[in-house]
C-alpha positions as CSV (number, residue, x, y, z in Angstrom):
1,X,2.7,-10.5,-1.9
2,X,-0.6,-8.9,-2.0
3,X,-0.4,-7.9,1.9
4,X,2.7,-6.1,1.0
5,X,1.0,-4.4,-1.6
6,X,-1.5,-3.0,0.5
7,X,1.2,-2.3,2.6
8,X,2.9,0.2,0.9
9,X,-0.4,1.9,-0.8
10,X,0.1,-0.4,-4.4
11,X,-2.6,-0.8,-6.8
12,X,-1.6,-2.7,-9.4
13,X,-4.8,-2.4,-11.6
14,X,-4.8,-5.1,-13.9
15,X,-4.8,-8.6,-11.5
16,X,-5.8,-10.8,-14.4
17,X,-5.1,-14.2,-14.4
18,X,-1.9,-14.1,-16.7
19,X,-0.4,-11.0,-14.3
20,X,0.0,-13.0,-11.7
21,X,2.6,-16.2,-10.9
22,X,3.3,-18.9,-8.5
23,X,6.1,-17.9,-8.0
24,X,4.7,-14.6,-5.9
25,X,6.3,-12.1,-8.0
26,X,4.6,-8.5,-9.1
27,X,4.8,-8.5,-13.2
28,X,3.2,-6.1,-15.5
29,X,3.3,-2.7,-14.2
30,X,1.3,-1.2,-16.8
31,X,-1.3,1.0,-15.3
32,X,0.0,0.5,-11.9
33,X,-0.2,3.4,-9.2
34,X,0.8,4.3,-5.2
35,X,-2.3,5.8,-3.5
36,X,-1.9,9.7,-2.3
37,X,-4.6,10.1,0.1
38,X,-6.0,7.2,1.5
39,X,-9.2,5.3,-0.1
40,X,-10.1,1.9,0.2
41,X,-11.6,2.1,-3.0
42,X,-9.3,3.8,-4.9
43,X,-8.8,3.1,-8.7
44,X,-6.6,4.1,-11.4
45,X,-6.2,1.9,-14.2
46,X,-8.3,3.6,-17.1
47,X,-9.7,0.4,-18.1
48,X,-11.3,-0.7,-14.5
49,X,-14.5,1.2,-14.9
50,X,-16.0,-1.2,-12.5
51,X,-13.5,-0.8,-9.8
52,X,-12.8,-4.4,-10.2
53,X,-9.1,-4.5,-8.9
54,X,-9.7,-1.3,-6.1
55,X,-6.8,-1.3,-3.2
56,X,-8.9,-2.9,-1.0
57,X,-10.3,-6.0,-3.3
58,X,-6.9,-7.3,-4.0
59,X,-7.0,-10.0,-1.8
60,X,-10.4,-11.1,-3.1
61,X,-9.2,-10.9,-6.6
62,X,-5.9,-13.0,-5.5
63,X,-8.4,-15.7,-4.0
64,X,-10.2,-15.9,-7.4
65,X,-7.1,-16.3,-9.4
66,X,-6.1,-19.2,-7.4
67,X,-9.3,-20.7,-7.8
68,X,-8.8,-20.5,-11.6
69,X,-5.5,-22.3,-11.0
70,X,-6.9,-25.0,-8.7
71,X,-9.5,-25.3,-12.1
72,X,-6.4,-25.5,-14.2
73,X,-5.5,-28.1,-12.1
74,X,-8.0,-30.3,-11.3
75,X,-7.2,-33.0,-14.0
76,X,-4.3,-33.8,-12.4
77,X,-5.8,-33.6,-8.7
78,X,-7.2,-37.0,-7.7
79,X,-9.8,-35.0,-5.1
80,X,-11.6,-32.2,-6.1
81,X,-12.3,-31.3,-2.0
82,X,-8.5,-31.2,-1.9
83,X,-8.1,-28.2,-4.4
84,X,-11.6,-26.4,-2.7
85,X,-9.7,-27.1,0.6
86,X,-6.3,-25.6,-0.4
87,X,-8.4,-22.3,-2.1
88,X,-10.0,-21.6,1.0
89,X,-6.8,-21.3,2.9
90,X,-6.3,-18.4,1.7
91,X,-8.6,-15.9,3.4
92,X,-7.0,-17.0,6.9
93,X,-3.2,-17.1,5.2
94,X,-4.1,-13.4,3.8
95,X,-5.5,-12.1,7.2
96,X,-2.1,-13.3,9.1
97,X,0.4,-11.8,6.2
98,X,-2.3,-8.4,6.1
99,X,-1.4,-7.9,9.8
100,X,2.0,-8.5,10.2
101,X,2.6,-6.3,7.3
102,X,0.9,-3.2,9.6
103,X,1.8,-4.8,12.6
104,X,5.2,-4.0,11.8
105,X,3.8,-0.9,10.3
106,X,2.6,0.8,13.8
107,X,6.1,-0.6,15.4
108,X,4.6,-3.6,17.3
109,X,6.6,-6.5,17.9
110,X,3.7,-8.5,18.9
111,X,0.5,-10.1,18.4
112,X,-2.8,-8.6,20.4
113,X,-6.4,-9.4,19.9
114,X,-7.4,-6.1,19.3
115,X,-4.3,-5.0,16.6
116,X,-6.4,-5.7,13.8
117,X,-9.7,-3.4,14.9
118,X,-6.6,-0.7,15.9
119,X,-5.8,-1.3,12.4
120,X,-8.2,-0.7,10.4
121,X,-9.7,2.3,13.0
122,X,-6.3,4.1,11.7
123,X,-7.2,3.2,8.0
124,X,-10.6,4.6,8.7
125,X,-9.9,7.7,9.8
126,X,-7.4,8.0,7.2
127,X,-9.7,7.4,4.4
128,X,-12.1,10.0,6.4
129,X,-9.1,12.7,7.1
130,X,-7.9,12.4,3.4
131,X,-4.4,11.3,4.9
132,X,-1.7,10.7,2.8
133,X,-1.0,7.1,3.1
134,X,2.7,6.8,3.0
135,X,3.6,10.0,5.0
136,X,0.8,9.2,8.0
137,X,2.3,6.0,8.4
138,X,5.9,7.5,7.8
139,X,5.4,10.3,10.2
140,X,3.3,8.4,13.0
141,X,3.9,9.5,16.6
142,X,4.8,13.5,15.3
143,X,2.5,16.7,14.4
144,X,3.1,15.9,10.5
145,X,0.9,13.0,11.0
146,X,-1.4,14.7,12.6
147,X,-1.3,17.9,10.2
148,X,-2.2,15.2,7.7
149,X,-5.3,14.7,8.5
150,X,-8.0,17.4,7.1
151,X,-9.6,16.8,10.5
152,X,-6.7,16.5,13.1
153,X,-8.8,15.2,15.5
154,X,-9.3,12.0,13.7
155,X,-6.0,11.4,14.4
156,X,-5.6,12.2,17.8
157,X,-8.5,9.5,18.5
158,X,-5.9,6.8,17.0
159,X,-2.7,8.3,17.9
160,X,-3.7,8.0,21.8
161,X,-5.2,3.9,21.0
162,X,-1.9,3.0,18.8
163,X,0.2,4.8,22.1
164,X,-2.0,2.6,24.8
165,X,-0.8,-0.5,22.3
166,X,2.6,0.0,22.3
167,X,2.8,0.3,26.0
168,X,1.8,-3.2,26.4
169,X,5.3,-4.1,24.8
170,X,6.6,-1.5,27.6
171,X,7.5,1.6,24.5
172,X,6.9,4.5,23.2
173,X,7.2,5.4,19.6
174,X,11.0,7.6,19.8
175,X,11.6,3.4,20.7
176,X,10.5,2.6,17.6
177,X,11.2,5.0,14.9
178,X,14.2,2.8,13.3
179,X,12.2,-0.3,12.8
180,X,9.1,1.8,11.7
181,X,10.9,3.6,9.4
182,X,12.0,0.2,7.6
183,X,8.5,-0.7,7.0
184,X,7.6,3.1,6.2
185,X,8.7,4.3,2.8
186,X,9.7,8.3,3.2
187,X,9.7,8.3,-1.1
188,X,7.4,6.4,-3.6
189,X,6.7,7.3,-7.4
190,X,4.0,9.4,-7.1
191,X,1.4,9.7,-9.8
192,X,2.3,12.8,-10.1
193,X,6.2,13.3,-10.5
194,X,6.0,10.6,-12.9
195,X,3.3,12.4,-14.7
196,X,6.2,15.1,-14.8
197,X,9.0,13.2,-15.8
198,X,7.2,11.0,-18.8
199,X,6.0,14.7,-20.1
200,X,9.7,15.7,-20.1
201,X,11.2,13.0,-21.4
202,X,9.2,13.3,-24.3
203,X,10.6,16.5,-25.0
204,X,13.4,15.3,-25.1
205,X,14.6,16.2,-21.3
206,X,15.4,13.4,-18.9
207,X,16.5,15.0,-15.6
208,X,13.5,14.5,-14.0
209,X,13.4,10.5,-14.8
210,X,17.1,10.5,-13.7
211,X,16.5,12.5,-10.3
212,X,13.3,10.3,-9.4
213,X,15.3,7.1,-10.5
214,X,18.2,8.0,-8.4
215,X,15.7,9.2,-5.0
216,X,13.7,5.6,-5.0
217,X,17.1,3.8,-4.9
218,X,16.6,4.5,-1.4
219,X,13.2,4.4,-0.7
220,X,13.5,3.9,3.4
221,X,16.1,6.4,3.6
222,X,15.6,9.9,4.9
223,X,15.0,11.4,1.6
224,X,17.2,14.9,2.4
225,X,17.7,16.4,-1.3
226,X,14.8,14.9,-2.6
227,X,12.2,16.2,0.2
228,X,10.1,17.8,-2.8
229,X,9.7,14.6,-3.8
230,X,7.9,12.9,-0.9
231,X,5.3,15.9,-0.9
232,X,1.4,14.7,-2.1
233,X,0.2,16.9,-5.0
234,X,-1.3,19.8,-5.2
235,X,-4.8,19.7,-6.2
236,X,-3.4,20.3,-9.7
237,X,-1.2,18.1,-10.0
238,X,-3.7,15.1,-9.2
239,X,-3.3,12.1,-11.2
240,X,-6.9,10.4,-11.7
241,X,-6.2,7.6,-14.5
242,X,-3.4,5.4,-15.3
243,X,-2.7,3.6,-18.6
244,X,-1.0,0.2,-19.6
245,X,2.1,2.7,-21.1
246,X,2.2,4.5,-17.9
């Protein structure tokens, strides 16, 4: 669950131990949030002043949780090593689920030794570039991914690597553009447009909620009518902080 998270740019800002179940569901979307540009460390949630739950220490905060739950547990565990065991799973478990989440990502279809340093190069120059994190990955293989990039060059660093990989399954990326794209939102509810929305509904006006409902039916789909709605904000229109009503 948490790989797929990061897969798709989701912070979900308050990973206490009663927000998350066993069953591998996402609940409480309070002060959740989809990254714009791409930062590792990127918080929204107004109460995280620490950056406790950041994208990038999800997984860590996920291994945590479970150790509370081994805790809970132990009473009924005849073998304290046996719950210590299961908990440290989890790093390996995460790291396997983490790259076939970008694996599939980048179009490969297979498993190389060097994917995950390709991986997170790409993330690195993303995070340095400013990218926009779902329309990079969504765009990968054409000039808007480049054009991304507020350094283009960074790009064209990973853009010739990621093409070298995907020769060693014998393709290019036109070959791979369907199953990309079904890993590669086009539309997700930016900060911003539902900044927009929540201010107009208020007054009374909900076309905007209704038009942003009816785009992320279809998330993977070209967005067509709702292009204006897959464009990062304008400086302006920046959304810093989240709260548990957002």
């Amino acid at each position: 669950l948490v790989a797929a998270w990061l897969g798709i740019g989701f912070i979900h800002g308050v990973m206490n131990t009663d927000n998350m179940t066993v069953s591998g569901e996402t609940i409480d979307y309070g002060p959740c949030a989809f990254m714009d540009d791409f930062s590792p460390m990127r918080v929204f949630s107004s109460i995280d002043h620490q950056g406790r739950y950041a994208f990038s220490r999800q997984p860590d905060i996920a291994m945590w949780n479970l150790a509370q739950l081994a805790t809970a547990l132990l009473p009924l565990i005849e073998d304290v090593k046996d719950a210590q065991a299961a908990v440290d799973r989890f790093p390996a478990l995460f790291r396997d689920a983490w790259l076939t989440v970008f694996r599939a990502k980048l179009g490969l279809q297979t498993a190389d030794e060097g994917d995950e340093e390709l991986i997170l190069a790409l993330l690195d120059a993303m995070a340095k570039g400013k990218a926009d994190f779902t329309n990079t990955f969504r765009s990968l293989g054409t000039p808007e991914a480049r054009d991304a990039f507020s350094d283009p060059e960074l790009y064209d660093v990973l853009d010739k690597s990621w093409k070298k990989r995907l020769g060693k399954e014998g393709a290019v990326p036109d070959d791979r553009v369907e199953t990309m794209h079904a890993e590669n939102p086009a539309l997700i509810p930016r900060n911003h447009r539902i900044e927009q929305a929540i201010q107009a509904a208020v007054a009374g006006d909900l076309s905007l909620f209704e038009r942003l409902n009816a785009a992320l039916l279809a998330p993977f789909s070209d967005p067509g009518e709702f292009a204006d709605l897959a464009r990062p904000p304008t400086e302006s229109e920046v959304v810093c902080q989240t709260f548990c009503g957002t």
